[in-house]
mmJSON file of the N, C-alpha and C atoms, coordinates in Angstrom:
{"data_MODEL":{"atom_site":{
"group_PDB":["ATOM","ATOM","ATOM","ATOM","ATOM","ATOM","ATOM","ATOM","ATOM","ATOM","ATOM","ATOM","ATOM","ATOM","ATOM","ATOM","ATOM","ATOM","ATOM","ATOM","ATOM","ATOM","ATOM","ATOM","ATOM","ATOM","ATOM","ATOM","ATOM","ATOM","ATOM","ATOM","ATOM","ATOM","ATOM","ATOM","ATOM","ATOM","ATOM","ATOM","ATOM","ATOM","ATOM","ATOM","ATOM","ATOM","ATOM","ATOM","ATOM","ATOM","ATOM","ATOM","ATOM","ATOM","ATOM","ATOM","ATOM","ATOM","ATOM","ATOM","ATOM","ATOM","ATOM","ATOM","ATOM","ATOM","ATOM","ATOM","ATOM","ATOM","ATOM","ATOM","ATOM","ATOM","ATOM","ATOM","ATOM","ATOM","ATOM","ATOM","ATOM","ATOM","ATOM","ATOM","ATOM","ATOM","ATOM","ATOM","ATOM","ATOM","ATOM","ATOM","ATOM","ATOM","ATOM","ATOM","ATOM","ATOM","ATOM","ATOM","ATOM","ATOM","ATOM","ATOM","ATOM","ATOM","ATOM","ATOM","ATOM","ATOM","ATOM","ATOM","ATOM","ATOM","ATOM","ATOM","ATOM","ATOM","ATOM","ATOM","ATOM","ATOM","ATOM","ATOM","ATOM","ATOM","ATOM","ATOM","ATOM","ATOM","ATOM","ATOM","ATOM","ATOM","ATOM","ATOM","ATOM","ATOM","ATOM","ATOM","ATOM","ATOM","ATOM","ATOM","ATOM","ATOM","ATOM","ATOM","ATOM","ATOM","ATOM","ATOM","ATOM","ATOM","ATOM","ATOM","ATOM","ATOM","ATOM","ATOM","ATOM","ATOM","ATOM","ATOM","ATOM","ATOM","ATOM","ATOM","ATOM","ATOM","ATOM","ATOM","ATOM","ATOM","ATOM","ATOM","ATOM","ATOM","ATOM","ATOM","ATOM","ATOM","ATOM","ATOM","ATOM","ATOM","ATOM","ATOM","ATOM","ATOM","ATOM","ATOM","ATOM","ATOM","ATOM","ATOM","ATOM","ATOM","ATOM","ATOM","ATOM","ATOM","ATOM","ATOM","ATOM","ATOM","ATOM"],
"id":[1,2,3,4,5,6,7,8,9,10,11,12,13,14,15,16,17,18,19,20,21,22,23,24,25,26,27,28,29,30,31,32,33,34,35,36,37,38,39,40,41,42,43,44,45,46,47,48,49,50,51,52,53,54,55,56,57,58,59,60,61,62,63,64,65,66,67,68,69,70,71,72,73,74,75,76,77,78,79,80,81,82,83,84,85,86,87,88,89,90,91,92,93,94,95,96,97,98,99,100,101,102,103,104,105,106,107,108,109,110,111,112,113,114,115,116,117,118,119,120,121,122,123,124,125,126,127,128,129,130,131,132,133,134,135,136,137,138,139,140,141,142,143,144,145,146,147,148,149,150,151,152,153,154,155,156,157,158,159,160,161,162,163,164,165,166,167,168,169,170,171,172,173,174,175,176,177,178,179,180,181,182,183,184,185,186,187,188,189,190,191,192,193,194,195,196,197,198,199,200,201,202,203,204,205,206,207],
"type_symbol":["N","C","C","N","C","C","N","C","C","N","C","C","N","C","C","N","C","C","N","C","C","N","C","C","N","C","C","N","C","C","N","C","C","N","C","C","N","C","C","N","C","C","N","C","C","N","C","C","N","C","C","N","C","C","N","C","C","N","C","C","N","C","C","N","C","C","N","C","C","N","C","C","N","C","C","N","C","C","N","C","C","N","C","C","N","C","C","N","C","C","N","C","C","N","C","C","N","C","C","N","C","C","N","C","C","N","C","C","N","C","C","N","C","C","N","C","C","N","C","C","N","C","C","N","C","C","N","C","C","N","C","C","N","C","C","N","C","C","N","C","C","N","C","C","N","C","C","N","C","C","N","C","C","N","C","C","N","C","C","N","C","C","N","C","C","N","C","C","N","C","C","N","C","C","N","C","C","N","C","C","N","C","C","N","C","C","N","C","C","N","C","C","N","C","C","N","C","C","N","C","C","N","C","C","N","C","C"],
"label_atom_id":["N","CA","C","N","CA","C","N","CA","C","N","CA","C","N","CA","C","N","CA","C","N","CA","C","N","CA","C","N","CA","C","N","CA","C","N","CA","C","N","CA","C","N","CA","C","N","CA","C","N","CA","C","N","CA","C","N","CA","C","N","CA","C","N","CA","C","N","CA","C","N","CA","C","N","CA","C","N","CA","C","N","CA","C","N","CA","C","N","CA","C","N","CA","C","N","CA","C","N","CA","C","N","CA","C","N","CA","C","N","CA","C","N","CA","C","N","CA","C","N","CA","C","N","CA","C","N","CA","C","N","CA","C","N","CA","C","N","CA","C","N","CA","C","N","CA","C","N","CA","C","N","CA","C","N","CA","C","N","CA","C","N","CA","C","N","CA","C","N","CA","C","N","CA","C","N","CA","C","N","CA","C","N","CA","C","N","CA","C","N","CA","C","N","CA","C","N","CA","C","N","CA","C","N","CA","C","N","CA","C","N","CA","C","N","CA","C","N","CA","C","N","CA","C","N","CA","C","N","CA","C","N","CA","C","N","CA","C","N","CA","C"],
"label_alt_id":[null,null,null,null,null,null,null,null,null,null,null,null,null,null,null,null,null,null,null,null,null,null,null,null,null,null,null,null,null,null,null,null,null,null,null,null,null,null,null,null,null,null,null,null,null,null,null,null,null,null,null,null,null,null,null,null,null,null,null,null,null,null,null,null,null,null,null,null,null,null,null,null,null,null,null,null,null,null,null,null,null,null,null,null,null,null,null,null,null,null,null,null,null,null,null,null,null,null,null,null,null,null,null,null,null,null,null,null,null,null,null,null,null,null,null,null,null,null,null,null,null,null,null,null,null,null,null,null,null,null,null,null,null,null,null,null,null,null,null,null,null,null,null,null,null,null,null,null,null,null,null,null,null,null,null,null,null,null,null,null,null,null,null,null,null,null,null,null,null,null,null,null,null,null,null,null,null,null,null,null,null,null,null,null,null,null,null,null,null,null,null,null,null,null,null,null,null,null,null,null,null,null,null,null,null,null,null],
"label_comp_id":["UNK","UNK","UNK","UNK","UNK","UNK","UNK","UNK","UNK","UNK","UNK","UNK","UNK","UNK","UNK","UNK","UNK","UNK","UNK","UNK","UNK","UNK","UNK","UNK","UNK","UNK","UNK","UNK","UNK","UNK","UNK","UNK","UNK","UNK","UNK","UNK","UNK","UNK","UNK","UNK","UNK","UNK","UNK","UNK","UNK","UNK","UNK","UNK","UNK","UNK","UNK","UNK","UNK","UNK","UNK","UNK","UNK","UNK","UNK","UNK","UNK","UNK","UNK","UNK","UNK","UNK","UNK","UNK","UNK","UNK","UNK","UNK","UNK","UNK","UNK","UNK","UNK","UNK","UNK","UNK","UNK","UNK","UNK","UNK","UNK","UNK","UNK","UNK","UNK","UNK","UNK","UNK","UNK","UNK","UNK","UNK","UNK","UNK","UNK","UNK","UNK","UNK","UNK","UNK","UNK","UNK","UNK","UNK","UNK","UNK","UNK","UNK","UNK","UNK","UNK","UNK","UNK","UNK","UNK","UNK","UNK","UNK","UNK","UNK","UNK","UNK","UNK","UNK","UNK","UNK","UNK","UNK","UNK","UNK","UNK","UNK","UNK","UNK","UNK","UNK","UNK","UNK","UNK","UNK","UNK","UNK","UNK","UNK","UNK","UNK","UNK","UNK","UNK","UNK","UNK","UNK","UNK","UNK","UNK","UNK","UNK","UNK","UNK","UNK","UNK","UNK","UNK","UNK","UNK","UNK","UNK","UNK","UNK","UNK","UNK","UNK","UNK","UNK","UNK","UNK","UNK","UNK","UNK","UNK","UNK","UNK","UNK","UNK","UNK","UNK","UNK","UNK","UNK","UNK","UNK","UNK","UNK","UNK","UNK","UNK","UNK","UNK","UNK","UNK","UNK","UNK","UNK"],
"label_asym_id":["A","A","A","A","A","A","A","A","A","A","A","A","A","A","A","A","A","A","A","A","A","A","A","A","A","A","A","A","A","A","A","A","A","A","A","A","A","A","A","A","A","A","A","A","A","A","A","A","A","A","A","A","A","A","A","A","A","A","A","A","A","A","A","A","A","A","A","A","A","A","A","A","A","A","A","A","A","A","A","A","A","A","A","A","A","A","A","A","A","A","A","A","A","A","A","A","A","A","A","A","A","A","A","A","A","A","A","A","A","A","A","A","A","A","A","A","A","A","A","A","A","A","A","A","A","A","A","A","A","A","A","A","A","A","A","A","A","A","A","A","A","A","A","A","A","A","A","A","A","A","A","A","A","A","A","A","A","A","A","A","A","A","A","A","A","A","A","A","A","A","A","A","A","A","A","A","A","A","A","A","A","A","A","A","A","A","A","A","A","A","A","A","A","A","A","A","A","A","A","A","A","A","A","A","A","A","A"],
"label_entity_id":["1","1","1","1","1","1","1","1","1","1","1","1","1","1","1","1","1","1","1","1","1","1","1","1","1","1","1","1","1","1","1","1","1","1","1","1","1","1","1","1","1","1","1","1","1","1","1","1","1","1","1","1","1","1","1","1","1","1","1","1","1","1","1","1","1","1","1","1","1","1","1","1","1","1","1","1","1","1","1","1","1","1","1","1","1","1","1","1","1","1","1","1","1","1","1","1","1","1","1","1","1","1","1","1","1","1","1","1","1","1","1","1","1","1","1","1","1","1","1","1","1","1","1","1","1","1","1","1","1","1","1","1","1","1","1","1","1","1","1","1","1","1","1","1","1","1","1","1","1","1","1","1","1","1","1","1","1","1","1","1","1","1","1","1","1","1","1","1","1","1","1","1","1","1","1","1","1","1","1","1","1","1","1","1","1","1","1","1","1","1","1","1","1","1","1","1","1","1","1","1","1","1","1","1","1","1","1"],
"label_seq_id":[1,1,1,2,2,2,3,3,3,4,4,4,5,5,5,6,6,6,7,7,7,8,8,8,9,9,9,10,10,10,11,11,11,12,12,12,13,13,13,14,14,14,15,15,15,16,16,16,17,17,17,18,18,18,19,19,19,20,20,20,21,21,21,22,22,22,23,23,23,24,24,24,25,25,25,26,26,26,27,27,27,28,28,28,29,29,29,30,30,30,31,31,31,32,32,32,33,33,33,34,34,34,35,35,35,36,36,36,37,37,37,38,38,38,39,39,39,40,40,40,41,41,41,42,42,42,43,43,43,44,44,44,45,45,45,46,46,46,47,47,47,48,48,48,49,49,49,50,50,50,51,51,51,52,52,52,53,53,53,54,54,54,55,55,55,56,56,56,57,57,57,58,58,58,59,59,59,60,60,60,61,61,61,62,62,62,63,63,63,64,64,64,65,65,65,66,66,66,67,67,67,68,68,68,69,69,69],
"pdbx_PDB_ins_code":[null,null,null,null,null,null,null,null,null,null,null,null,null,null,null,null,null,null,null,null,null,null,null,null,null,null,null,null,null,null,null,null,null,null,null,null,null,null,null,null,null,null,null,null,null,null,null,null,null,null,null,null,null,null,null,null,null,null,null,null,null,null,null,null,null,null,null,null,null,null,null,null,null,null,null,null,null,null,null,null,null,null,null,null,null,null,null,null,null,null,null,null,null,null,null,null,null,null,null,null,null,null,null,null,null,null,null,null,null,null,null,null,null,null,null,null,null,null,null,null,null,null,null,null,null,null,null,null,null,null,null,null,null,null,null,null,null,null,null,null,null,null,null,null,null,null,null,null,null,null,null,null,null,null,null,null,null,null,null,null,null,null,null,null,null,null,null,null,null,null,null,null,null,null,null,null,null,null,null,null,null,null,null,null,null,null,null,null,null,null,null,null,null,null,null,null,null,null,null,null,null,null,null,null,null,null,null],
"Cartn_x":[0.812,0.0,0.861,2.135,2.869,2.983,3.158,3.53,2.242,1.133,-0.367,-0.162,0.584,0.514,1.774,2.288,3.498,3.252,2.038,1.042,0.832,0.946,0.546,-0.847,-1.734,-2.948,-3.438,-2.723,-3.066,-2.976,-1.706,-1.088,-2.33,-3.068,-3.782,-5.051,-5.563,-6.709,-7.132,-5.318,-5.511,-5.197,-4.778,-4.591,-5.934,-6.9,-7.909,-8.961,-9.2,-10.278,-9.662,-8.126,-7.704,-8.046,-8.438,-8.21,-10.193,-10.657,-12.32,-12.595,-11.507,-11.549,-12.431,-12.507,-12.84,-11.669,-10.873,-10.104,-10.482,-11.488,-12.152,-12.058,-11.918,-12.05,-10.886,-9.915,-7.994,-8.021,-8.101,-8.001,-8.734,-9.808,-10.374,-9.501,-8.897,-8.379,-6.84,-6.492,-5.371,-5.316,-6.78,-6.972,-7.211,-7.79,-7.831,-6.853,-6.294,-4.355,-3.848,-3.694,-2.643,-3.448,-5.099,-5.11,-5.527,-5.277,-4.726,-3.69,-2.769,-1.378,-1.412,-1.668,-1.556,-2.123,-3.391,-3.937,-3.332,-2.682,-1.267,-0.354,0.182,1.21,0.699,-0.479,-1.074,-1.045,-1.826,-1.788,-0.585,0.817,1.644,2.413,1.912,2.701,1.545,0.568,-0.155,-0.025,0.309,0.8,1.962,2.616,4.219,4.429,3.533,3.298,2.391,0.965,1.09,2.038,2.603,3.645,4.885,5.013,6.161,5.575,4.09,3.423,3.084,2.65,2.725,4.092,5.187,6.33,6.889,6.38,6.547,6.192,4.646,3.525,4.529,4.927,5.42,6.511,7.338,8.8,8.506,7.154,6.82,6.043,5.095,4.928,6.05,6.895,7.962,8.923,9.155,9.816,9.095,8.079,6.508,6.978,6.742,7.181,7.856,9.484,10.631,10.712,10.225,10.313,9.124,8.373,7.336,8.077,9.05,9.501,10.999],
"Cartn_y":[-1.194,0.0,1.266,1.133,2.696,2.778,1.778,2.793,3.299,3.305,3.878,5.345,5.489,6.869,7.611,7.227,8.324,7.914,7.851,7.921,8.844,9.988,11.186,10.736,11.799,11.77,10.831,10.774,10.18,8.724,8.517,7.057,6.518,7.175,6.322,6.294,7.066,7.197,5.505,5.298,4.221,2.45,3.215,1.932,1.286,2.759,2.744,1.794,2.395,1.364,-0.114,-0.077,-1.774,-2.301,-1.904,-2.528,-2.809,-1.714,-2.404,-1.052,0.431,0.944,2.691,3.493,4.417,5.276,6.64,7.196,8.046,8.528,9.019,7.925,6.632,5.488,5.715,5.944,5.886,6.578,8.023,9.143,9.126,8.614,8.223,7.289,6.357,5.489,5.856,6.916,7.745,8.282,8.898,9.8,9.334,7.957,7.22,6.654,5.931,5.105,6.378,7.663,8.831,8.925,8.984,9.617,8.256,7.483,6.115,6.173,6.145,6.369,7.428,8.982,9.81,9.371,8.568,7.953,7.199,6.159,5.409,6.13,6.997,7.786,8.606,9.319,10.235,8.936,7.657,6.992,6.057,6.349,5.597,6.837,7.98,9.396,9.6,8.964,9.391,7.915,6.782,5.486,6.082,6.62,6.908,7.706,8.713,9.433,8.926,8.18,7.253,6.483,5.445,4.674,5.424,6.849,7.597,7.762,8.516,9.101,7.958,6.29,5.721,5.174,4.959,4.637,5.864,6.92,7.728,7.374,7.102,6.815,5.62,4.249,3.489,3.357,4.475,4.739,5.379,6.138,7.245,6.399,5.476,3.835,3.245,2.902,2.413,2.535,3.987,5.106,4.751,5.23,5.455,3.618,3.096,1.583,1.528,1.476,1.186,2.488,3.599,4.725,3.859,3.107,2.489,1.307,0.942,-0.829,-0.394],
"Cartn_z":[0.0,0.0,0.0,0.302,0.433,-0.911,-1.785,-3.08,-3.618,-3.033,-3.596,-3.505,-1.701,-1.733,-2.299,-2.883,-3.464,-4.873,-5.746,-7.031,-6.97,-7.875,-9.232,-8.813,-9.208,-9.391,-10.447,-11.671,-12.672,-12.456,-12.01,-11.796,-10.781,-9.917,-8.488,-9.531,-10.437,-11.106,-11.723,-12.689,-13.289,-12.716,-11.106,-10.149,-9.741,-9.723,-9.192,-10.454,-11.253,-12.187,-13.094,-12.625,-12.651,-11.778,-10.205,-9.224,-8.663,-9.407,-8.887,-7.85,-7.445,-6.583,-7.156,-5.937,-6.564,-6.084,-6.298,-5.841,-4.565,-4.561,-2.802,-1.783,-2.221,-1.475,-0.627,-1.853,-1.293,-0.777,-0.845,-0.308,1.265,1.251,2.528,3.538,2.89,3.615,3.947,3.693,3.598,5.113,4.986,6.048,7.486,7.142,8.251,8.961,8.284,8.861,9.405,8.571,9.235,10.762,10.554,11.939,13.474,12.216,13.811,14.095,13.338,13.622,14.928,14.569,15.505,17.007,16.662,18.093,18.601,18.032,18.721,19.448,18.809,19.428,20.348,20.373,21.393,22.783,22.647,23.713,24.081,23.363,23.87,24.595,24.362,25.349,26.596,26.667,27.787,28.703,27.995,29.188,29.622,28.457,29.332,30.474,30.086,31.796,32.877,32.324,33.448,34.048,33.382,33.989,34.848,34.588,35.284,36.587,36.288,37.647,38.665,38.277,39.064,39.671,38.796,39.563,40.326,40.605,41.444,42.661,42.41,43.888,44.414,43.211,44.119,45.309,44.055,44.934,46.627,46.276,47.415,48.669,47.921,49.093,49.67,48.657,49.287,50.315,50.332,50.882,52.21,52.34,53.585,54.343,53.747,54.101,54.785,54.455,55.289,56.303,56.261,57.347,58.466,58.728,58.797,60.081,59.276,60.0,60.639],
"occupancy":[1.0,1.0,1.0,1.0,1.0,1.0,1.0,1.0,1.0,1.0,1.0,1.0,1.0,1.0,1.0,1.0,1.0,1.0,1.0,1.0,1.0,1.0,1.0,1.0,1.0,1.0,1.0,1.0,1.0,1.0,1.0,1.0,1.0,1.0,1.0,1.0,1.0,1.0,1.0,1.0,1.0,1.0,1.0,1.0,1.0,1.0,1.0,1.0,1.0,1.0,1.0,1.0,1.0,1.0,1.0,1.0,1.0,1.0,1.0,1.0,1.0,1.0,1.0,1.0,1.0,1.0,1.0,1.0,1.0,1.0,1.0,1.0,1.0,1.0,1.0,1.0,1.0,1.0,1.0,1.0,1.0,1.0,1.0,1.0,1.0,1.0,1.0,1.0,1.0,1.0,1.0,1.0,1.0,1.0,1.0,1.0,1.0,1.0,1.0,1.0,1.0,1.0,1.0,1.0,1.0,1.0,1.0,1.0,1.0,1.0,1.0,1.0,1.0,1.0,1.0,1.0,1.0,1.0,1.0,1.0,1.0,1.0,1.0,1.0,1.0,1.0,1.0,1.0,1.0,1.0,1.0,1.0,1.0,1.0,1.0,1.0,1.0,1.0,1.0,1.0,1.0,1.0,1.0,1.0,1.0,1.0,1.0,1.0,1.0,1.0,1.0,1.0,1.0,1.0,1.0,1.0,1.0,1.0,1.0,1.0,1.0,1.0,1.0,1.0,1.0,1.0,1.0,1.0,1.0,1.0,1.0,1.0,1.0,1.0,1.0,1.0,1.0,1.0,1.0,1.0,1.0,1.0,1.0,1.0,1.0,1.0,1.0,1.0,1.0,1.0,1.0,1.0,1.0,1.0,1.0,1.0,1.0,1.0,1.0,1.0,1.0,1.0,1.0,1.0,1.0,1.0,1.0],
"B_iso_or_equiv":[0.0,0.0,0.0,0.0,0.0,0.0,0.0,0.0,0.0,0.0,0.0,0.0,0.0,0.0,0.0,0.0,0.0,0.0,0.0,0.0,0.0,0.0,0.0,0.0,0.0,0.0,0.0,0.0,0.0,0.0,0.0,0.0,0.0,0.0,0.0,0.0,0.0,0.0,0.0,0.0,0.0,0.0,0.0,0.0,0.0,0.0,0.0,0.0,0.0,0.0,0.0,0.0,0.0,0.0,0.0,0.0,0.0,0.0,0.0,0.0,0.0,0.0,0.0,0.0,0.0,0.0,0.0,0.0,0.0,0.0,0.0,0.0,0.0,0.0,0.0,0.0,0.0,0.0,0.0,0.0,0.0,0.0,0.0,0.0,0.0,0.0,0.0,0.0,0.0,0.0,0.0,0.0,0.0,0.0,0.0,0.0,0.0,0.0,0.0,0.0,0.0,0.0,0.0,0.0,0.0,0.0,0.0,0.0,0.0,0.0,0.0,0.0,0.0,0.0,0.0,0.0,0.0,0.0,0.0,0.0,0.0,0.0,0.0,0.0,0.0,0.0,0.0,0.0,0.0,0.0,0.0,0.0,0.0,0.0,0.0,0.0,0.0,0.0,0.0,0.0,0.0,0.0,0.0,0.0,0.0,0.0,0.0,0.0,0.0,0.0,0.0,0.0,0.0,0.0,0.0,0.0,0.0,0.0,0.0,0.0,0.0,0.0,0.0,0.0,0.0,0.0,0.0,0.0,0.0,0.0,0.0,0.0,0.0,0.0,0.0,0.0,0.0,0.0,0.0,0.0,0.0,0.0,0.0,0.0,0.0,0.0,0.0,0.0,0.0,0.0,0.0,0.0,0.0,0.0,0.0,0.0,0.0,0.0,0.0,0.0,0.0,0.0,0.0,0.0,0.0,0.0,0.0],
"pdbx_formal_charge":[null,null,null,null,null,null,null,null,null,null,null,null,null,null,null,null,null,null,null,null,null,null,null,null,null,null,null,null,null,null,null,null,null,null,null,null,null,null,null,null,null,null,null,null,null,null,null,null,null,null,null,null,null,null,null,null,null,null,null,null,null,null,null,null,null,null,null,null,null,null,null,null,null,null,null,null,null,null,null,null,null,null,null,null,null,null,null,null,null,null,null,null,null,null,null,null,null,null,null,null,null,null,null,null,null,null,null,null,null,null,null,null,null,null,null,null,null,null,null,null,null,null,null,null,null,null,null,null,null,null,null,null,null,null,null,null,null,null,null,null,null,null,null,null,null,null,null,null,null,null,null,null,null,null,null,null,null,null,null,null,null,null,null,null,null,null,null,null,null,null,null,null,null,null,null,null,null,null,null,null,null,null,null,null,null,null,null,null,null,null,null,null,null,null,null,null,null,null,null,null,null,null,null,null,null,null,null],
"auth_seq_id":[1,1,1,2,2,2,3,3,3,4,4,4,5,5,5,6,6,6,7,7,7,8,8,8,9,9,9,10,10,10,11,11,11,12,12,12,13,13,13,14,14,14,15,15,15,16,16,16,17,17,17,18,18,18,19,19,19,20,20,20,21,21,21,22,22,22,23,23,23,24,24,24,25,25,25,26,26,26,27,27,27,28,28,28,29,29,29,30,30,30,31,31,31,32,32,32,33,33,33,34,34,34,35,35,35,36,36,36,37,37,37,38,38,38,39,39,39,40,40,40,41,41,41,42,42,42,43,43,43,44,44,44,45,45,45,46,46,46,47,47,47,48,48,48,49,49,49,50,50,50,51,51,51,52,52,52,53,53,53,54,54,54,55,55,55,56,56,56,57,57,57,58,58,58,59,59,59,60,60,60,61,61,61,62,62,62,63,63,63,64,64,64,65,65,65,66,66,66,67,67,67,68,68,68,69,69,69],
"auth_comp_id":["UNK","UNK","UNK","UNK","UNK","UNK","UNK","UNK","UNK","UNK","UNK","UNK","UNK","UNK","UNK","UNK","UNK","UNK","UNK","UNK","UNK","UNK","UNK","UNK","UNK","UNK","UNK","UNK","UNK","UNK","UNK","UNK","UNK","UNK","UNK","UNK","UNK","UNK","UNK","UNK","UNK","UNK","UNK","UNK","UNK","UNK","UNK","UNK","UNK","UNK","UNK","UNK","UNK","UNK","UNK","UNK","UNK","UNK","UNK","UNK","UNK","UNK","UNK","UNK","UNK","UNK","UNK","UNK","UNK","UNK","UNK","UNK","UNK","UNK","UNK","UNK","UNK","UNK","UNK","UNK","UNK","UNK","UNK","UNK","UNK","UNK","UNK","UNK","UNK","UNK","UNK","UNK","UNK","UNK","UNK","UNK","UNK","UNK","UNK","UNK","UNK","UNK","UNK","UNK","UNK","UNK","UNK","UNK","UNK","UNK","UNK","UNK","UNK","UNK","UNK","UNK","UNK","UNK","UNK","UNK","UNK","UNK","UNK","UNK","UNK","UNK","UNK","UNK","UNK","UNK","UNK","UNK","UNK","UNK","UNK","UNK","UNK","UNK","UNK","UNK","UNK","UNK","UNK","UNK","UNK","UNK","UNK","UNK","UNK","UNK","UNK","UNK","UNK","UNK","UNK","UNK","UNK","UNK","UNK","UNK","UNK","UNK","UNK","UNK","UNK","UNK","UNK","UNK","UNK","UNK","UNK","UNK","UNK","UNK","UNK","UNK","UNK","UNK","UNK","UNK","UNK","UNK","UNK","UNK","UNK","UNK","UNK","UNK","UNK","UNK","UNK","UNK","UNK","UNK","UNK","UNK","UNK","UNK","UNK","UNK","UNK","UNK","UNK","UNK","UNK","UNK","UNK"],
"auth_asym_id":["A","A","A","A","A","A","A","A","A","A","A","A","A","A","A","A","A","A","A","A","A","A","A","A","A","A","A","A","A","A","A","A","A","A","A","A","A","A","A","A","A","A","A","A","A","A","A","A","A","A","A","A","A","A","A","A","A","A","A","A","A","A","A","A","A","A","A","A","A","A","A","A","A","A","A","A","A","A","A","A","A","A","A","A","A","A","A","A","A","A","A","A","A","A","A","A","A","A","A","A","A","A","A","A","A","A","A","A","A","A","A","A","A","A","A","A","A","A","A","A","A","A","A","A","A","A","A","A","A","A","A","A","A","A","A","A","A","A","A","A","A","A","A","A","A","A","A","A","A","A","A","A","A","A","A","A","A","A","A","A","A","A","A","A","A","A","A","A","A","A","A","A","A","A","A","A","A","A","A","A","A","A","A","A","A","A","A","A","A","A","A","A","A","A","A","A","A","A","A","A","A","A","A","A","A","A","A"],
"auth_atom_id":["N","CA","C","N","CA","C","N","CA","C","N","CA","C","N","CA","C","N","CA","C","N","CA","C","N","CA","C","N","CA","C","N","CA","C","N","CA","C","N","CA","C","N","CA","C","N","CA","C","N","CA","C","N","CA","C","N","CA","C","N","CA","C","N","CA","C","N","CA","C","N","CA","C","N","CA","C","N","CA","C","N","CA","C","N","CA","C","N","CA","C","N","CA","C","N","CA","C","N","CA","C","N","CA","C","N","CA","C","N","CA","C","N","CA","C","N","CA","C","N","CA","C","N","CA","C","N","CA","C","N","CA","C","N","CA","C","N","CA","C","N","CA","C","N","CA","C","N","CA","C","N","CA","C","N","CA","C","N","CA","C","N","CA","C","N","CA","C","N","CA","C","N","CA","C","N","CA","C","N","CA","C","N","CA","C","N","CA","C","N","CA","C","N","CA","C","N","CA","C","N","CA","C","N","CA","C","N","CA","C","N","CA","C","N","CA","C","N","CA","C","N","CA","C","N","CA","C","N","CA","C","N","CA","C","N","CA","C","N","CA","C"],
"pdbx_PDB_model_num":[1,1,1,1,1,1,1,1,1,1,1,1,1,1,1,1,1,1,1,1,1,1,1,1,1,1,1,1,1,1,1,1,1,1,1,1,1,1,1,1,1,1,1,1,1,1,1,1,1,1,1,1,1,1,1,1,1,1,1,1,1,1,1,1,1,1,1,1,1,1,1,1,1,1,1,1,1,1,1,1,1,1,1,1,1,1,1,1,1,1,1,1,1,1,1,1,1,1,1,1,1,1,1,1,1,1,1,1,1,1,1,1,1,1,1,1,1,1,1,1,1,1,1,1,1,1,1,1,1,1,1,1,1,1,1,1,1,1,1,1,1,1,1,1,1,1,1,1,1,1,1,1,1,1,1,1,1,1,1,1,1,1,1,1,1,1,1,1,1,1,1,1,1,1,1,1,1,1,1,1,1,1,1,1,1,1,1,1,1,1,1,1,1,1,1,1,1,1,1,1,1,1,1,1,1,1,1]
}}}
């Protein structure tokens, strides 16, 4: 599929009615992958700061713990 998107207008036109497709189809499906992609990455930067902010709490349990015993 990557070489669909680096197709000339013309070139995706005639990919498109060999293939059974319409070209709004591509273009749609263009738009979609880019903006999952971005949702991947938006939620692998918001685990990452979860995972920081809780190994904080843990370190900060931990801490509380041995001051504790």
């Amino acid at each position: 599929m990557d070489d669909i998107y680096t197709m000339s207008e013309a070139e995706l036109s005639r990919y498109c009615r060999e293939k059974g497709y319409y070209v709004q189809q591509i273009k749609d499906w263009r738009v979609k992958c880019l903006n999952a992609n971005e949702r991947v990455v938006d939620n692998i930067k918001n685990f990452s700061e979860e995972l920081k902010e809780e190994k904080e709490k843990n370190k900060e349990l931990s801490k509380e713990i041995r001051l504790k015993h």
